[in-house]
Backbone as CSV, one residue per row, in Angstrom:
resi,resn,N_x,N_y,N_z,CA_x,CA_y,CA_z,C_x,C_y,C_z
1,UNK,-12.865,-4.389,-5.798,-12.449,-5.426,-4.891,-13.243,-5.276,-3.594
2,UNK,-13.450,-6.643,-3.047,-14.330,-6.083,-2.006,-13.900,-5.688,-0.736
3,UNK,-14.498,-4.719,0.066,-13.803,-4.089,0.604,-13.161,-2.496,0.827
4,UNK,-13.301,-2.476,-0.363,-12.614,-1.145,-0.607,-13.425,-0.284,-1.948
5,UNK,-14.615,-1.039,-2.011,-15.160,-0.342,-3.146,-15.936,1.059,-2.611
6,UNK,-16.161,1.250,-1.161,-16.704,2.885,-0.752,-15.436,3.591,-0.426
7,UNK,-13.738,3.551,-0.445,-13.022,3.872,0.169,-12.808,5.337,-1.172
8,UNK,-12.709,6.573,-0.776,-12.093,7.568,-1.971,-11.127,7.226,-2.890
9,UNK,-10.473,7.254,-1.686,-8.535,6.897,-2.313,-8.344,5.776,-3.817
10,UNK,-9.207,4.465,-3.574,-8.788,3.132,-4.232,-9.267,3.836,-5.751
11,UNK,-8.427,3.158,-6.834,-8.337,3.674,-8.378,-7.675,5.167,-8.578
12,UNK,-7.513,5.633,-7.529,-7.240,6.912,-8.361,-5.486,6.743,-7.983
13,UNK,-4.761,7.939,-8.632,-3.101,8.310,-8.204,-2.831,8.490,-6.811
14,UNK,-1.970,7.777,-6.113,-1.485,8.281,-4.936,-0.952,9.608,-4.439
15,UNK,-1.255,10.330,-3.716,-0.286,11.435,-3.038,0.451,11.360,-2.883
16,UNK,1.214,12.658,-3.305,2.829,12.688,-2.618,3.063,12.852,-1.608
17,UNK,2.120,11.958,-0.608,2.606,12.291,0.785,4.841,12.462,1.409
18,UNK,4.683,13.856,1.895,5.677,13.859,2.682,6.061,12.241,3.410
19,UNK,6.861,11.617,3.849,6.584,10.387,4.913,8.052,10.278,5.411
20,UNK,8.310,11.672,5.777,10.138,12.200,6.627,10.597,11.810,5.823
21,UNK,11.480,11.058,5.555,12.481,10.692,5.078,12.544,10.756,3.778
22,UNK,11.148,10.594,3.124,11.250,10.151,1.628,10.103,10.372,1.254
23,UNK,9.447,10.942,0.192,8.322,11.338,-0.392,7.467,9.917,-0.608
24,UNK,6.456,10.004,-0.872,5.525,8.657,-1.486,6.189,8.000,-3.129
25,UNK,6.183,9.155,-4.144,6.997,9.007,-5.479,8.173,8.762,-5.652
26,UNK,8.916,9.003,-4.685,10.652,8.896,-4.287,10.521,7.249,-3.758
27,UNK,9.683,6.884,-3.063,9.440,5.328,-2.676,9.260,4.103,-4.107
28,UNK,8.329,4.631,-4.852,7.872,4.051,-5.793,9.124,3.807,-6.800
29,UNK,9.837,4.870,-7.064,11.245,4.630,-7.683,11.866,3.354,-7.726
30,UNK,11.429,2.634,-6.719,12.085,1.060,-6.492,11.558,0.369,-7.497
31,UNK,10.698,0.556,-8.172,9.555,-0.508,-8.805,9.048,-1.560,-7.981
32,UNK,8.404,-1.401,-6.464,7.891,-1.826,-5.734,6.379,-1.458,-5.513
33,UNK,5.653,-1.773,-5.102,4.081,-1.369,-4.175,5.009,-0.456,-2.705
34,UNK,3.793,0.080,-1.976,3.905,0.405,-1.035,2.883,0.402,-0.039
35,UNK,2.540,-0.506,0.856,1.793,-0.154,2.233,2.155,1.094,3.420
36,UNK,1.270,1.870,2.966,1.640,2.474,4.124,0.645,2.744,5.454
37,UNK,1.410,2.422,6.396,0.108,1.766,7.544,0.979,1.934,8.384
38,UNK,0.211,3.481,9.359,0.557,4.161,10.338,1.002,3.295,11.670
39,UNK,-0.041,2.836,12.128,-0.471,1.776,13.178,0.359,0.464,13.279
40,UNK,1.197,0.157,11.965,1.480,-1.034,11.924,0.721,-2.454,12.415
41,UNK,-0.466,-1.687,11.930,-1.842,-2.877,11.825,-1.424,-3.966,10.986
42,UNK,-1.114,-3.818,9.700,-0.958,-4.819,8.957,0.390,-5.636,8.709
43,UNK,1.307,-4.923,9.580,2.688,-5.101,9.510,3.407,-6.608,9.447
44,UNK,2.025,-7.621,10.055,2.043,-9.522,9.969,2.105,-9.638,8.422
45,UNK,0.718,-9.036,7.887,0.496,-9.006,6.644,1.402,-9.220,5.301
46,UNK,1.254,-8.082,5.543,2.278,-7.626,4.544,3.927,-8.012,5.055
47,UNK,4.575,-8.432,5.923,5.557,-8.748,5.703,5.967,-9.852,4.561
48,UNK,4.956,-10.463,4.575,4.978,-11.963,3.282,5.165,-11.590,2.110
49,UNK,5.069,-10.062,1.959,5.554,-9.634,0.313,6.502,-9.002,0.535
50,UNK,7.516,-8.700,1.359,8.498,-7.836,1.815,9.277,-7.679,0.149
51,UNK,9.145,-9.089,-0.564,10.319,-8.929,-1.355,9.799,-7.713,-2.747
52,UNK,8.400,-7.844,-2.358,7.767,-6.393,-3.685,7.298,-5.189,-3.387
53,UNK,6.905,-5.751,-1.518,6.125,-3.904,-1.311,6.971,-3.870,0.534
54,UNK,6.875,-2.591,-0.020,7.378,-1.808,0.985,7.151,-1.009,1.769
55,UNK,7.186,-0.655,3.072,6.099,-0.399,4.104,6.494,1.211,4.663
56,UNK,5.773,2.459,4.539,5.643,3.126,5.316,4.352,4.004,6.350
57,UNK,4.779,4.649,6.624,3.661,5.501,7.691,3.597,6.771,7.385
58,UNK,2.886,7.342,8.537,2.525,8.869,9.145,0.966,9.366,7.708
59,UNK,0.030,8.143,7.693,-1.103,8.608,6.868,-1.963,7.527,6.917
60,UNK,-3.278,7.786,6.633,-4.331,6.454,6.268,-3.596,5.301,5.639
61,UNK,-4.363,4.303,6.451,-3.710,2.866,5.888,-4.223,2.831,4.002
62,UNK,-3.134,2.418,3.440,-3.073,2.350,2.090,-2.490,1.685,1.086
63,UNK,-2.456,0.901,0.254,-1.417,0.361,-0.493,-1.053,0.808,-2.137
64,UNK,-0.023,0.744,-2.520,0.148,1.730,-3.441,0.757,0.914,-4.713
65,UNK,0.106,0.322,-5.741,0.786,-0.447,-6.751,2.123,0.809,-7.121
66,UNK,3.056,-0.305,-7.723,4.386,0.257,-8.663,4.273,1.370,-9.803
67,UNK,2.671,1.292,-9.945,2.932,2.608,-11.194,2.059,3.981,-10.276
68,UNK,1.930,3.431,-9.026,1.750,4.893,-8.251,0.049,5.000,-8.482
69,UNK,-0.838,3.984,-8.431,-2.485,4.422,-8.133,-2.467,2.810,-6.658
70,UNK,-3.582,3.898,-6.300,-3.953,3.107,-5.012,-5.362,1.832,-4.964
71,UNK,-4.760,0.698,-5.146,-5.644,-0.629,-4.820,-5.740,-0.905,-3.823
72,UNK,-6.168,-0.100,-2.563,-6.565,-0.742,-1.364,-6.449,0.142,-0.304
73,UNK,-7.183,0.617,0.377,-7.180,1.540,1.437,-8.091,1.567,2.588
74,UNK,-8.069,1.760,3.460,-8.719,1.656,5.016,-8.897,0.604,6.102
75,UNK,-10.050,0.248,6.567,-9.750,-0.749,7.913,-9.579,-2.593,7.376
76,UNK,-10.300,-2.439,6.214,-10.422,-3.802,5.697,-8.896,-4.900,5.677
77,UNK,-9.105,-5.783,5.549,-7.656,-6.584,5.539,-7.320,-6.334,4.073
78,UNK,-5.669,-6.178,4.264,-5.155,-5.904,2.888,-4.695,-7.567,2.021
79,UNK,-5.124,-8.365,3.073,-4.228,-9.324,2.086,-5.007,-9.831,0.951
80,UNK,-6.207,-9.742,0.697,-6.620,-10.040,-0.527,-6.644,-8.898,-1.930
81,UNK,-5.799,-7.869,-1.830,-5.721,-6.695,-2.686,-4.210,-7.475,-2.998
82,UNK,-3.461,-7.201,-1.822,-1.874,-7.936,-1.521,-1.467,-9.191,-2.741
83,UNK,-2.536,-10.081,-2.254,-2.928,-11.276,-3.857,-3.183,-10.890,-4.649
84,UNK,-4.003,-10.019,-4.991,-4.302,-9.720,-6.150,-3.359,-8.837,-7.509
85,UNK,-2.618,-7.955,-6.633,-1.739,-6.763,-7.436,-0.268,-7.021,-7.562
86,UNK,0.108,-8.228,-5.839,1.344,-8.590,-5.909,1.497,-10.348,-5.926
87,UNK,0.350,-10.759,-6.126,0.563,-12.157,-6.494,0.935,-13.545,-4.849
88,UNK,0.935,-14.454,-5.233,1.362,-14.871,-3.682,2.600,-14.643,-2.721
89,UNK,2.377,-14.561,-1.811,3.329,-14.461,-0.583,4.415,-15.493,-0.520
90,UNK,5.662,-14.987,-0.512,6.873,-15.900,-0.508,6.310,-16.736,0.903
């Protein structure tokens, strides 16, 4: 996807990042995606999928499909990964 094709992270399994409250894998349990975006850079963004992905912090901006590998990571805009993995925005 473009965008994210020099980023490490994108295709491979997500980390279990710690993220306080709740692990990265403990998140996924929902059968949701997950953005997680420190900065709340993308936080406009991604609110339009609120109803499939779910947003945390304290790590590189990232988004995390439901079976736990990462389609999208770093400065680029997420909303065309966002379309792509979670379909259109309510």
């Amino acid at each position: 996807m473009h965008g994210t094709e020099a980023h490490s992270l994108v295709g491979r399994p997500a980390p279990d990042l710690d993220l306080g409250p709740a692990r990265v894998h403990e998140l996924l349990r929902s059968g949701h995606g997950i953005l997680l975006d420190p900065a709340d850079t993308f936080a406009g963004v991604a609110g339009r999928w609120s109803d499939r992905v779910g947003q945390g912090a304290r790590t590189e901006p990232m988004l995390i499909r439901p079976d736990g590998y990462v389609c999208w990571a770093g400065a680029a805009d997420p909303e065309p990964a966002l379309n792509r993995w979670f379909g259109e925005p309510r």
